[in-house]
N, CA, C and O atoms as a printed pandas DataFrame, in Angstrom:
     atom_number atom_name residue_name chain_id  residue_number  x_coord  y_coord  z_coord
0              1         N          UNK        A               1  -18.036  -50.001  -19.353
1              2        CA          UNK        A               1  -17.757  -50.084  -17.928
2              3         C          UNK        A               1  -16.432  -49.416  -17.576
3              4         O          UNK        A               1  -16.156  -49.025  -16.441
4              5         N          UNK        A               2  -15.341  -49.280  -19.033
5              6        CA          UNK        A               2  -14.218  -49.046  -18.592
6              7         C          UNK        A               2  -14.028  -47.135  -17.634
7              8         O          UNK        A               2  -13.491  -46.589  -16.670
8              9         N          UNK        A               3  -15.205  -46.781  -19.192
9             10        CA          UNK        A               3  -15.317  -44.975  -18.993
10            11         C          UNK        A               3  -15.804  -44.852  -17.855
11            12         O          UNK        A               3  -15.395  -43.819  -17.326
12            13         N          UNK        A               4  -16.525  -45.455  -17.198
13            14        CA          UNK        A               4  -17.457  -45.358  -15.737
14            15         C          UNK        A               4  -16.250  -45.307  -14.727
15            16         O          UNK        A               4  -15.819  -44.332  -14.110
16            17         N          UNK        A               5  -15.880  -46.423  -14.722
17            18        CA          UNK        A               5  -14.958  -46.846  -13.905
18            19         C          UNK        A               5  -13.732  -45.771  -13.609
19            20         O          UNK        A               5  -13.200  -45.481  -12.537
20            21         N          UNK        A               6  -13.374  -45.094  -15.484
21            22        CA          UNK        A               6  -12.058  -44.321  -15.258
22            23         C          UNK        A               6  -12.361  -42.658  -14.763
23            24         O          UNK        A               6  -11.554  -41.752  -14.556
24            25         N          UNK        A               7  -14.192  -42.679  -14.652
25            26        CA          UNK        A               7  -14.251  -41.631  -14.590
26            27         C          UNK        A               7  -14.726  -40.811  -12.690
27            28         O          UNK        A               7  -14.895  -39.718  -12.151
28            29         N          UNK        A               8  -14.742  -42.718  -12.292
29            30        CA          UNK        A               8  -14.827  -42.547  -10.776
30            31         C          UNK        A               8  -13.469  -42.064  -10.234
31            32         O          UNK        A               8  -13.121  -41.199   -9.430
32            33         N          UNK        A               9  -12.646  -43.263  -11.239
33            34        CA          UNK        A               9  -11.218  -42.644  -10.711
34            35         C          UNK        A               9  -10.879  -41.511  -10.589
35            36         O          UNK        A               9  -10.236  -41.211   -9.583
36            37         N          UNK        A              10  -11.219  -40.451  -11.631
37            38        CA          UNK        A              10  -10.590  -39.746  -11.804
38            39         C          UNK        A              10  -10.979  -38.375  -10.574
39            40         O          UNK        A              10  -10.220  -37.641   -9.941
40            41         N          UNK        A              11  -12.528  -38.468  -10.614
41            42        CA          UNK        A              11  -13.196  -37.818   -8.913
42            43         C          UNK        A              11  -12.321  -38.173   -7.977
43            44         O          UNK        A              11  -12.079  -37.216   -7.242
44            45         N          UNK        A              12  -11.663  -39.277   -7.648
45            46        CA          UNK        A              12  -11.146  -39.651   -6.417
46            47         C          UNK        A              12   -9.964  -39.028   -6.421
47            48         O          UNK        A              12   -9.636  -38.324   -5.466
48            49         N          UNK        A              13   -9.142  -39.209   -7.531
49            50        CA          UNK        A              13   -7.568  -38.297   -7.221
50            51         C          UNK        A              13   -7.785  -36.978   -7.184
51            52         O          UNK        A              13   -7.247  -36.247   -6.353
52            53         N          UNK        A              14   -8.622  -36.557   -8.118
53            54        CA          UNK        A              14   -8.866  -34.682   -8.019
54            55         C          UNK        A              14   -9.269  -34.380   -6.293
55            56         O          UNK        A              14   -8.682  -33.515   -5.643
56            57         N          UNK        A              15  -10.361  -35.255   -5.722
57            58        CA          UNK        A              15  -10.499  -35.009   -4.194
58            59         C          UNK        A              15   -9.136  -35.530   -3.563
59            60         O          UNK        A              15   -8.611  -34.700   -2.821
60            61         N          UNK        A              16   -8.629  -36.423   -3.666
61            62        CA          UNK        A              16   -7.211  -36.503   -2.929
62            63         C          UNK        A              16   -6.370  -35.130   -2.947
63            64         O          UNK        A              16   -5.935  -34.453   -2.015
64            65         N          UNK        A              17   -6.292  -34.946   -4.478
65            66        CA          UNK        A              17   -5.031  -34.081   -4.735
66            67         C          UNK        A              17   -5.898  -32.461   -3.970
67            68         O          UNK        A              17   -5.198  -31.534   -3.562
68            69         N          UNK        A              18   -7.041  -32.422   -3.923
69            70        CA          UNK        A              18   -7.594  -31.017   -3.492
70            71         C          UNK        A              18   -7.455  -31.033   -1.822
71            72         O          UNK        A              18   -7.497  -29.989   -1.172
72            73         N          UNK        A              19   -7.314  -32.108   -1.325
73            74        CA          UNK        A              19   -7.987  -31.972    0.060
74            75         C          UNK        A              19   -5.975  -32.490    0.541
75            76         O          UNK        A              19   -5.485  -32.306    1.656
76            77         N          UNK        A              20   -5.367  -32.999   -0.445
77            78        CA          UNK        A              20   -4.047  -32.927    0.087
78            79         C          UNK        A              20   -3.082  -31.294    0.022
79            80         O          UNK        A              20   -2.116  -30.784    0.589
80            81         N          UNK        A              21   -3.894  -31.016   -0.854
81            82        CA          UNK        A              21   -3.545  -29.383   -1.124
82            83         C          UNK        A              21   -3.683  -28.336   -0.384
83            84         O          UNK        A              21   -2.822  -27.533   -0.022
84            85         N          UNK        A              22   -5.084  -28.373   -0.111
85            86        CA          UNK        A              22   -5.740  -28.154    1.433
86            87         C          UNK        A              22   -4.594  -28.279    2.503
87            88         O          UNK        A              22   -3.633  -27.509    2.512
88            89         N          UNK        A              23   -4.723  -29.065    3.194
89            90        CA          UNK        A              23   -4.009  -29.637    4.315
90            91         C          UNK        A              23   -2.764  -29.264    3.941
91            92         O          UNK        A              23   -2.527  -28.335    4.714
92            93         N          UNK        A              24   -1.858  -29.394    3.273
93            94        CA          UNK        A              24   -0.571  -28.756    2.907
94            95         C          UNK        A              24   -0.310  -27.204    3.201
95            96         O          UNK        A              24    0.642  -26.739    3.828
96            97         N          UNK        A              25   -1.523  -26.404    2.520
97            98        CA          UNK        A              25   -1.588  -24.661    3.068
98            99         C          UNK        A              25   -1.725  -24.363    4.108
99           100         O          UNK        A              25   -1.298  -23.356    4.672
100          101         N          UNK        A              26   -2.454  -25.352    4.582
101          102        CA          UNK        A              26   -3.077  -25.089    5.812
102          103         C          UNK        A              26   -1.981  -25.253    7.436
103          104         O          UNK        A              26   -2.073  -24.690    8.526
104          105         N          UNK        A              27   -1.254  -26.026    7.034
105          106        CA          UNK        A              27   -0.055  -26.653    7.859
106          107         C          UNK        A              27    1.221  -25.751    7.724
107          108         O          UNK        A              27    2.229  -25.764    8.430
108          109         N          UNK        A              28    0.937  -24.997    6.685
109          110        CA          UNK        A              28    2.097  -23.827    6.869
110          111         C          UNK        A              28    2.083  -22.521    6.379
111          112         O          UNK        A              28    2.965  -21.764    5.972
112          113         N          UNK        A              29    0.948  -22.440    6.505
113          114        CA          UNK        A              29    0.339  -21.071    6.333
114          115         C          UNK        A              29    0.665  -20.081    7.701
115          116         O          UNK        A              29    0.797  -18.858    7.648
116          117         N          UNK        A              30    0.739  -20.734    8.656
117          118        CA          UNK        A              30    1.323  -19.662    9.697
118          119         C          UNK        A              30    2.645  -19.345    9.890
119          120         O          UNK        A              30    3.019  -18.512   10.715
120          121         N          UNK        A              31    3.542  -20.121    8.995
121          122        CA          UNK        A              31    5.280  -19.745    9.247
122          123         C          UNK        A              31    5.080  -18.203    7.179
123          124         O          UNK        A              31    5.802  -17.305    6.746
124          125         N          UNK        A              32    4.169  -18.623    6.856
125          126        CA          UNK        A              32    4.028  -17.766    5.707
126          127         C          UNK        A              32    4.295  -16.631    6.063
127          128         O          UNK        A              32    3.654  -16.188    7.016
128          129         N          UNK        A              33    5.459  -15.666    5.341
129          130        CA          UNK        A              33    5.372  -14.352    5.719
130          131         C          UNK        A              33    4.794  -13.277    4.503
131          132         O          UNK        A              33    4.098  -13.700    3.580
132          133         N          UNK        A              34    5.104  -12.113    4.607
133          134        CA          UNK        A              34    4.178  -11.519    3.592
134          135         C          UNK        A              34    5.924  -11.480    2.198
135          136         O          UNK        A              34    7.110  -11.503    2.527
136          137         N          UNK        A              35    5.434  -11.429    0.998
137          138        CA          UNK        A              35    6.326  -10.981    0.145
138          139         C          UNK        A              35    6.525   -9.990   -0.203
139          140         O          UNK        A              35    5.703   -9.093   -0.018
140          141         N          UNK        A              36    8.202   -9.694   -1.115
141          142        CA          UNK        A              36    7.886   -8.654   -0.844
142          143         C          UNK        A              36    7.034   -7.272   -1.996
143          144         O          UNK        A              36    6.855   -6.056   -1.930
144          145         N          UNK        A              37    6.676   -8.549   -3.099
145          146        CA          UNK        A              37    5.785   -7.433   -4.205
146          147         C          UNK        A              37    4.263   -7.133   -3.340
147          148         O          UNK        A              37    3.559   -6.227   -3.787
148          149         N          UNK        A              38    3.737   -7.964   -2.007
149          150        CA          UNK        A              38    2.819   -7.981   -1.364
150          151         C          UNK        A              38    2.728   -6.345   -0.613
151          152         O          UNK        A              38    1.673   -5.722   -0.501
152          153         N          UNK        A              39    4.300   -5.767   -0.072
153          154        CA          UNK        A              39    4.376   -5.339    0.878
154          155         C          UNK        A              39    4.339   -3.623   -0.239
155          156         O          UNK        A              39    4.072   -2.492    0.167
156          157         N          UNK        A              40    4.623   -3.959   -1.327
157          158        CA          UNK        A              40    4.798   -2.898   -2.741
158          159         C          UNK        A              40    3.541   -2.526   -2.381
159          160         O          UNK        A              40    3.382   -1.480   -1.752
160          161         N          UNK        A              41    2.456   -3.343   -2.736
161          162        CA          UNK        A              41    0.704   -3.113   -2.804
162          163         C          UNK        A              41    0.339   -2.058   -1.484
163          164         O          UNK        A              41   -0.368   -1.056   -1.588
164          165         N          UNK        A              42    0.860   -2.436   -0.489
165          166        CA          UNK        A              42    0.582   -1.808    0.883
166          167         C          UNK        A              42    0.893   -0.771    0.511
167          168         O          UNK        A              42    0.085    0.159    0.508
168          169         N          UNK        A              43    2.039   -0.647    0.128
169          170        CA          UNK        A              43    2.638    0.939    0.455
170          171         C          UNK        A              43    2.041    1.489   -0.317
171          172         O          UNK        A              43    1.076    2.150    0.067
172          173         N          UNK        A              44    2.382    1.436   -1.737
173          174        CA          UNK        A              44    1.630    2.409   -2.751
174          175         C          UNK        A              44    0.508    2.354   -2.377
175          176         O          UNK        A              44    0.479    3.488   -1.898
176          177         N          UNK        A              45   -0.720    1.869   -2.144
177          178        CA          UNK        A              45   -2.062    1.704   -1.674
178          179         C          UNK        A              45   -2.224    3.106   -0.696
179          180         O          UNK        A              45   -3.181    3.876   -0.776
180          181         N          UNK        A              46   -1.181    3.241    0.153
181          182        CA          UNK        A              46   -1.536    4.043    1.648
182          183         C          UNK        A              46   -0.987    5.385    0.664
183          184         O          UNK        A              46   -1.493    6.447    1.027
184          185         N          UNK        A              47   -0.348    5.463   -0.130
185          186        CA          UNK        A              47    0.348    6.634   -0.810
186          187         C          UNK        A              47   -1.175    7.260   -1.551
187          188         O          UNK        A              47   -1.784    8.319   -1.400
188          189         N          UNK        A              48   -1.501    5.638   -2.682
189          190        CA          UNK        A              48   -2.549    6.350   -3.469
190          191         C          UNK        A              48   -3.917    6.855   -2.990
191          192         O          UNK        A              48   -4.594    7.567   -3.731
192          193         N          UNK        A              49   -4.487    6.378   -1.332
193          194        CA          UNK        A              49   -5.441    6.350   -0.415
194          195         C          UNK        A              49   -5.007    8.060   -0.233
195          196         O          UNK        A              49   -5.942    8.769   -0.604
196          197         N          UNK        A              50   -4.098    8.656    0.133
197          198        CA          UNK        A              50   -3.365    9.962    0.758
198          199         C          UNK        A              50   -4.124   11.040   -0.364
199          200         O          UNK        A              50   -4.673   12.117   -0.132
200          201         N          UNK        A              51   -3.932   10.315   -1.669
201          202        CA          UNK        A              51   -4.400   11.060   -3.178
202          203         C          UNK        A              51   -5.796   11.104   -2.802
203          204         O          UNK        A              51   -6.220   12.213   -2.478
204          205         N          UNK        A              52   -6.767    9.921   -2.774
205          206        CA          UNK        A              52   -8.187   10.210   -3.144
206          207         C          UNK        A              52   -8.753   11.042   -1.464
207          208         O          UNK        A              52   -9.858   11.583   -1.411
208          209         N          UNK        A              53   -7.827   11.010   -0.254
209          210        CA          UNK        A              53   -8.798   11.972    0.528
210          211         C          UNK        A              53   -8.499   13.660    0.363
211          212         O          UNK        A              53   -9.305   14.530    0.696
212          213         N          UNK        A              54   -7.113   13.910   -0.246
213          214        CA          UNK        A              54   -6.731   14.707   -1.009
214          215         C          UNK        A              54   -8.217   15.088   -2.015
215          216         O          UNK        A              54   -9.100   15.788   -1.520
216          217         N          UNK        A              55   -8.291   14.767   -2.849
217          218        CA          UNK        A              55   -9.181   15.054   -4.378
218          219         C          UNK        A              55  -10.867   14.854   -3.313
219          220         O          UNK        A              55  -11.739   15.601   -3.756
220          221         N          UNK        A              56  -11.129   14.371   -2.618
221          222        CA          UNK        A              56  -12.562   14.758   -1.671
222          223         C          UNK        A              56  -12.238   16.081   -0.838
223          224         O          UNK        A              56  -13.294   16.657   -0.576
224          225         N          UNK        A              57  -11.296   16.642   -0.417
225          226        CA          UNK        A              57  -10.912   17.883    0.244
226          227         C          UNK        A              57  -10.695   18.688   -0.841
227          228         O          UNK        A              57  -10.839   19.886   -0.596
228          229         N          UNK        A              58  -10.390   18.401   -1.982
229          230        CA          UNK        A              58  -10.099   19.561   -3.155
230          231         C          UNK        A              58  -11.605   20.026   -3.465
231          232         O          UNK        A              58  -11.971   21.182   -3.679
232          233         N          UNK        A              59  -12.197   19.156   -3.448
233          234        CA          UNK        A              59  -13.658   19.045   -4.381
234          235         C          UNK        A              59  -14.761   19.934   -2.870
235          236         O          UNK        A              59  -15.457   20.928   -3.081
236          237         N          UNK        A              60  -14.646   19.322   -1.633
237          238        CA          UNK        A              60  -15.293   20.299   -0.901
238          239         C          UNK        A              60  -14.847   21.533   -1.169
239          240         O          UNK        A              60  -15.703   22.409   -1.292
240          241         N          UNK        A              61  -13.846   21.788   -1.276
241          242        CA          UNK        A              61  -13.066   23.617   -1.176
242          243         C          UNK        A              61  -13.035   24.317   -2.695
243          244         O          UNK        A              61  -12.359   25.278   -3.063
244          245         N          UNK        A              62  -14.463   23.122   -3.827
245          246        CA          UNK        A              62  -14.387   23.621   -4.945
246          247         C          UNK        A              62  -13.039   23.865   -6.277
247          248         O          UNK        A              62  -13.068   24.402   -7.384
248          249         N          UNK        A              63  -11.915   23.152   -5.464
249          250        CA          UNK        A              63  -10.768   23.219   -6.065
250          251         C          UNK        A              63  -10.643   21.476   -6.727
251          252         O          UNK        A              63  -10.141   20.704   -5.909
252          253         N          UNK        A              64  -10.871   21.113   -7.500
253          254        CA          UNK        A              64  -10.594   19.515   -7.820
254          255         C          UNK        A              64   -9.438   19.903   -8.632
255          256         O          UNK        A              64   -8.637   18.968   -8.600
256          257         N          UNK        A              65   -9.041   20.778   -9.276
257          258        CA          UNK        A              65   -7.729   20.714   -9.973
258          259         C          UNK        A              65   -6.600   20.258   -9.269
259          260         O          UNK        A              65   -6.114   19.149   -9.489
260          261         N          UNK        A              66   -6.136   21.072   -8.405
261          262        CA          UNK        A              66   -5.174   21.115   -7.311
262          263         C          UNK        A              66   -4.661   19.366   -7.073
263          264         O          UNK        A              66   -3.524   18.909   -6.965
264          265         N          UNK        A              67   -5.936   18.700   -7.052
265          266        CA          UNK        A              67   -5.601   16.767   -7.141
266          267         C          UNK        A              67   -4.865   16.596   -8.132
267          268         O          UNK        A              67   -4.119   15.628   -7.989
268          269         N          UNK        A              68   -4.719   17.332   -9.436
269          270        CA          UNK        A              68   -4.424   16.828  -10.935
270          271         C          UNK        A              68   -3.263   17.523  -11.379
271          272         O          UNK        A              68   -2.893   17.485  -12.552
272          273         N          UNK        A              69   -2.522   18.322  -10.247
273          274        CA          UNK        A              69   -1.433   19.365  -10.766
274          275         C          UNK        A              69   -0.437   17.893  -10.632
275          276         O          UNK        A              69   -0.628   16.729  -10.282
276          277         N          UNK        A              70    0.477   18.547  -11.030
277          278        CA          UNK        A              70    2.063   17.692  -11.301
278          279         C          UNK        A              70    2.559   17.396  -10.345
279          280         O          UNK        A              70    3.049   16.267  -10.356
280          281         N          UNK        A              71    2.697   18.197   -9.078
281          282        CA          UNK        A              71    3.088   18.203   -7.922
282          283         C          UNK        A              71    2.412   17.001   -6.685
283          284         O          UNK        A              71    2.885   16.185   -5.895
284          285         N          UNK        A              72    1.246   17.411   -7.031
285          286        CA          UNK        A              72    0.089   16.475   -6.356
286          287         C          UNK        A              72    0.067   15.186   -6.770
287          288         O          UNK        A              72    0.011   14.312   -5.905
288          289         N          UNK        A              73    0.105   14.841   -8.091
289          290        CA          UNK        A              73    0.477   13.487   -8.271
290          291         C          UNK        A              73    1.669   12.899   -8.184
291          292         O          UNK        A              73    1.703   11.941   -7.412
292          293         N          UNK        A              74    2.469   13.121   -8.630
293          294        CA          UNK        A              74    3.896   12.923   -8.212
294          295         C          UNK        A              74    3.922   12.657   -6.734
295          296         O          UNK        A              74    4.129   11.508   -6.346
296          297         N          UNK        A              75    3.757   13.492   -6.007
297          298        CA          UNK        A              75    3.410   13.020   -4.653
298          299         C          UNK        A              75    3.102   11.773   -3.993
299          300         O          UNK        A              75    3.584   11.065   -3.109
300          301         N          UNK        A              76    1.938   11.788   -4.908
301          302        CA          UNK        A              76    0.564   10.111   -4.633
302          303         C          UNK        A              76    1.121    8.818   -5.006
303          304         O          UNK        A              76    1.351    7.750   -4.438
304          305         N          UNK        A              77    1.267    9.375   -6.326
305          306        CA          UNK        A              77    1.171    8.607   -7.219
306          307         C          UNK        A              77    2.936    7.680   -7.873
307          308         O          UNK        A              77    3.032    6.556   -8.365
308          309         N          UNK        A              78    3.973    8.627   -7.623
309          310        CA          UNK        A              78    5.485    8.260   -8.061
310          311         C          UNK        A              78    5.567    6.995   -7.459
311          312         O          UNK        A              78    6.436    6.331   -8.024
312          313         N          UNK        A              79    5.024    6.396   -6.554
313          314        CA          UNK        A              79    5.375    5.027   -6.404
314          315         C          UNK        A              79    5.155    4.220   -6.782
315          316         O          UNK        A              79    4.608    3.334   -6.125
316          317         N          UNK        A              80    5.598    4.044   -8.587
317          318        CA          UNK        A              80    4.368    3.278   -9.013
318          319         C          UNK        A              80    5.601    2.436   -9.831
319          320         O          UNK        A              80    6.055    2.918  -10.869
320          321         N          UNK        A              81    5.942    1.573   -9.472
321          322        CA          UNK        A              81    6.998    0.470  -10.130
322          323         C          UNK        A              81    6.341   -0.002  -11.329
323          324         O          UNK        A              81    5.149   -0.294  -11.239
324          325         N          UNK        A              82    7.055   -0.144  -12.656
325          326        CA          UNK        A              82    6.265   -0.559  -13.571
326          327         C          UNK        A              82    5.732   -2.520  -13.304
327          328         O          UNK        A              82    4.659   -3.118  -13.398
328          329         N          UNK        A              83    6.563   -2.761  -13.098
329          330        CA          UNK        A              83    6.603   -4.228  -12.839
330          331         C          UNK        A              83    5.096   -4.918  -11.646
331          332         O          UNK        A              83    4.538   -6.009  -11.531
332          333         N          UNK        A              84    4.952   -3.545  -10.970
333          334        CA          UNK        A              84    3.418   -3.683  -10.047
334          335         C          UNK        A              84    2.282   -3.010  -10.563
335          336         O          UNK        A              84    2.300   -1.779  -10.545
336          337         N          UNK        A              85    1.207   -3.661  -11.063
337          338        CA          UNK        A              85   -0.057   -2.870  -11.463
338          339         C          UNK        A              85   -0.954   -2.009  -10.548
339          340         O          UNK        A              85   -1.282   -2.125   -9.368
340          341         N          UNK        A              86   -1.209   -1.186  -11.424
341          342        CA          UNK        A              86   -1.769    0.060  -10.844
342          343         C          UNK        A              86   -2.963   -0.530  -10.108
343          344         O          UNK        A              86   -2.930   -0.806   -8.909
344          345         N          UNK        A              87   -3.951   -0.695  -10.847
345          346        CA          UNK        A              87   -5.010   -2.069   -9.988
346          347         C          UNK        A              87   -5.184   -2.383   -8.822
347          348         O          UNK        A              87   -6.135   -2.270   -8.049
348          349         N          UNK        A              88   -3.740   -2.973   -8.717
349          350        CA          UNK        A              88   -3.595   -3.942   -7.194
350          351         C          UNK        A              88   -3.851   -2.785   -6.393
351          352         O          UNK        A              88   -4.899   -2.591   -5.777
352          353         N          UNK        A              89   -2.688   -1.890   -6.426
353          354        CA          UNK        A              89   -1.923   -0.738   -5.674
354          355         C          UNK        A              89   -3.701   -0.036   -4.791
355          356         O          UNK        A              89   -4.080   -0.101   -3.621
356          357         N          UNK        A              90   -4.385    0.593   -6.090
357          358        CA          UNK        A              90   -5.709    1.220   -5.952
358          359         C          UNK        A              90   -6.676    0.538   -5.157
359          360         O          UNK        A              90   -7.234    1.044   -4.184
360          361         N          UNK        A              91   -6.894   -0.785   -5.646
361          362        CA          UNK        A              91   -7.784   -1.841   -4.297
362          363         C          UNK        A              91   -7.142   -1.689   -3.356
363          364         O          UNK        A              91   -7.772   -1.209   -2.414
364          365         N          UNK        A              92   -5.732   -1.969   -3.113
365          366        CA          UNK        A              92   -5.341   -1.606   -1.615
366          367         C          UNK        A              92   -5.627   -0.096   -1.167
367          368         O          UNK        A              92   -5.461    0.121    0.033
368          369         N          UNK        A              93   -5.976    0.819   -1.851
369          370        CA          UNK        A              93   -6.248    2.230   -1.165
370          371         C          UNK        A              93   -8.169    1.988   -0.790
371          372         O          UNK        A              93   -8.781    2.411    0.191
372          373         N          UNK        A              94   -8.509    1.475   -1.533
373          374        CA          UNK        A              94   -9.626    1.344   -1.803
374          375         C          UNK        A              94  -10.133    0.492   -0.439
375          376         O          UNK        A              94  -11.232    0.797    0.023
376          377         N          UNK        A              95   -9.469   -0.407    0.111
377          378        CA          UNK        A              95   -9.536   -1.022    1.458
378          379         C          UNK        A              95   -9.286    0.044    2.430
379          380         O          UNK        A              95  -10.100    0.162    3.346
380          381         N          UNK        A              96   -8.062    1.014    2.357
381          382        CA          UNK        A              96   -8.111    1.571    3.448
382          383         C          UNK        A              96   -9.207    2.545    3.411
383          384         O          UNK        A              96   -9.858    2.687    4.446
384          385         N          UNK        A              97   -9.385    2.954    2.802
385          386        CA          UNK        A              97  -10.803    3.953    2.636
386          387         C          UNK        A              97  -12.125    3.255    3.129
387          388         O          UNK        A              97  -12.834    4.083    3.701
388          389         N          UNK        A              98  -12.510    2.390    3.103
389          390        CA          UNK        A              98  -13.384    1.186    3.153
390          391         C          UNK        A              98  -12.895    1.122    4.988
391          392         O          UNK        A              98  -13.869    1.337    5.709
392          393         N          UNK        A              99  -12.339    1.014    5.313
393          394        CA          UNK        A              99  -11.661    0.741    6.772
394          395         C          UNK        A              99  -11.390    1.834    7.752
395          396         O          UNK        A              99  -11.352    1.760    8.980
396          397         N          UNK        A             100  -11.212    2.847    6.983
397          398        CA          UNK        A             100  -11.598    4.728    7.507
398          399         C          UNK        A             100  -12.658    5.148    7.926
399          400         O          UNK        A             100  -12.903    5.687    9.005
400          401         N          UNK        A             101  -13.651    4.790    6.650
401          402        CA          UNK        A             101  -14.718    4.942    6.736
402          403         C          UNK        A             101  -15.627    4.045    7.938
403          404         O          UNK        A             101  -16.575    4.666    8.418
404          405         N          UNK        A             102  -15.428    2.826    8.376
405          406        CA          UNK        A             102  -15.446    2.021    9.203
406          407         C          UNK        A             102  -15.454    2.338   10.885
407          408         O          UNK        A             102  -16.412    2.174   11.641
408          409         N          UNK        A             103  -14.451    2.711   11.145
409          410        CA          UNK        A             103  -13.739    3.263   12.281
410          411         C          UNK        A             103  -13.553    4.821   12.318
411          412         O          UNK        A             103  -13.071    5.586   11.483
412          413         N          UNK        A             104  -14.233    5.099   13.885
413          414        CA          UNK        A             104  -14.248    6.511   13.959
414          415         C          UNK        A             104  -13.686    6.522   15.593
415          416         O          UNK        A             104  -13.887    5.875   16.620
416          417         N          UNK        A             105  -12.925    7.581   15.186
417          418        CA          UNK        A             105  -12.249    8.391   16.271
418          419         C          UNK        A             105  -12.655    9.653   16.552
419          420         O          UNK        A             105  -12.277   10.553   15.801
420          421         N          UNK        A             106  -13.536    9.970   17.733
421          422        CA          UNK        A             106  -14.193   11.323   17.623
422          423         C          UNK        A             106  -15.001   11.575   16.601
423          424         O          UNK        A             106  -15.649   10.680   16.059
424          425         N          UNK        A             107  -15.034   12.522   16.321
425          426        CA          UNK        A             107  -15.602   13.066   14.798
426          427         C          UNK        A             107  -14.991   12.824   13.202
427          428         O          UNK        A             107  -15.569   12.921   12.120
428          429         N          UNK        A             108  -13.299   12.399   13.601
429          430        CA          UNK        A             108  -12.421   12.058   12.539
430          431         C          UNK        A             108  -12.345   11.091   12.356
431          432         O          UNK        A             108  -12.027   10.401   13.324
432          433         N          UNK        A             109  -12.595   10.336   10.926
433          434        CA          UNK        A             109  -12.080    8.940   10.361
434          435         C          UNK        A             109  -10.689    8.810   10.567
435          436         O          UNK        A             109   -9.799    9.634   10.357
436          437         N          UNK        A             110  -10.607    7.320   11.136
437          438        CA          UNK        A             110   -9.164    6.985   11.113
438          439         C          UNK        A             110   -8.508    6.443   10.050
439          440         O          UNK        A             110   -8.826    5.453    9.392
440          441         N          UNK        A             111   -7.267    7.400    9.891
441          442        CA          UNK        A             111   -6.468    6.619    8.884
442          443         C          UNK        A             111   -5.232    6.838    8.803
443          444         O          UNK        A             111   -4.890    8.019    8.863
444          445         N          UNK        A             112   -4.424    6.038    8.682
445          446        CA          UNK        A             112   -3.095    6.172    9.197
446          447         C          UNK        A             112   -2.225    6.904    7.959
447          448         O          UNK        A             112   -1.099    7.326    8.221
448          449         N          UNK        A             113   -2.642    7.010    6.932
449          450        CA          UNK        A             113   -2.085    7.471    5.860
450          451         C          UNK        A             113   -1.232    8.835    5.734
451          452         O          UNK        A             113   -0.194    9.041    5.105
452          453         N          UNK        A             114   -2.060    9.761    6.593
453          454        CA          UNK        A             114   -1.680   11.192    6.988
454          455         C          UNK        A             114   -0.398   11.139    7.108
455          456         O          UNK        A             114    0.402   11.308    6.188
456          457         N          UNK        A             115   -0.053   10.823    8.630
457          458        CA          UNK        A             115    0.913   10.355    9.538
458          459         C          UNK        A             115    2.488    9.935    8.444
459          460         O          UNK        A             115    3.492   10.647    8.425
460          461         N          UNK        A             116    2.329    8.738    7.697
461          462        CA          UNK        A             116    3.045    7.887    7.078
462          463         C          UNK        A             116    3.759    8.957    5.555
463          464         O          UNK        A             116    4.928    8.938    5.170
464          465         N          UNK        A             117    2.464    9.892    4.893
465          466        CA          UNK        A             117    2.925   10.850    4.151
466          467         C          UNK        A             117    3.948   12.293    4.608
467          468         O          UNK        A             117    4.658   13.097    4.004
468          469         N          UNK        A             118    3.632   12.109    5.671
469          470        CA          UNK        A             118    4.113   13.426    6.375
470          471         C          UNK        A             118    5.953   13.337    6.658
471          472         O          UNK        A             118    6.880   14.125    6.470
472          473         N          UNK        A             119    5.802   11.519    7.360
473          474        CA          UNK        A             119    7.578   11.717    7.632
474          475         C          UNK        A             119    8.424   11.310    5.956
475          476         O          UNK        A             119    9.647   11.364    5.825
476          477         N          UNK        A             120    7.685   11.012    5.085
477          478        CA          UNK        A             120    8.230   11.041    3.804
478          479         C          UNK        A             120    8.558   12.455    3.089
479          480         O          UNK        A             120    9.040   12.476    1.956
């Protein structure tokens, strides 16, 4: 009876402690601001996004090298802190592409990436 008993208990605090956990995020999740290895992901993301519409414009014009010269990556790619994985960085390009593709302006996909490479 004891194991029964200790094992109701133990359902009841895991739902306490989950649904107090809950309610805790939830109550200050709007003063949450972004961090700043969060804000790393963004940027490099919009840098490495700049690369892959790059390497789809190389590849229409039959040139895919031109993506892979030294210059071109360095470009894209130098923002790459060792301490932040490449991974993250790429899903975040991988969203904006996903979100380009999404939204159309005229005949042109929108993407703010252009813009953001240009005054750098």
């Amino acid at each position: 009876m004891t194991g029964l008993r200790g094992r109701r208990a133990d359902r009841w605090l895991t739902l306490g402690l989950a649904l107090a956990t809950v309610s805790w995020l939830l109550a200050v999740e709007g003063r949450q601001g972004i961090g700043r290895d969060e804000s790393q992901y963004m940027r490099a993301g919009e840098r490495y996004w700049g690369w892959f519409e790059d390497l789809a414009a190389n590849l229409e014009q039959g040139k895919p090298g031109r993506s892979f010269a030294p210059s071109s990556i360095d470009r894209y790619w130098s923002d790459n802190a060792p301490d932040h994985p490449v991974i993250m960085k790429t899903l975040r390009a991988a969203t904006l592409g996903i979100d380009a593709a999404k939204i159309q302006i005229g005949d042109v996909p929108r993407c703010a990436v252009k813009p953001f490479l240009e005054q750098n």
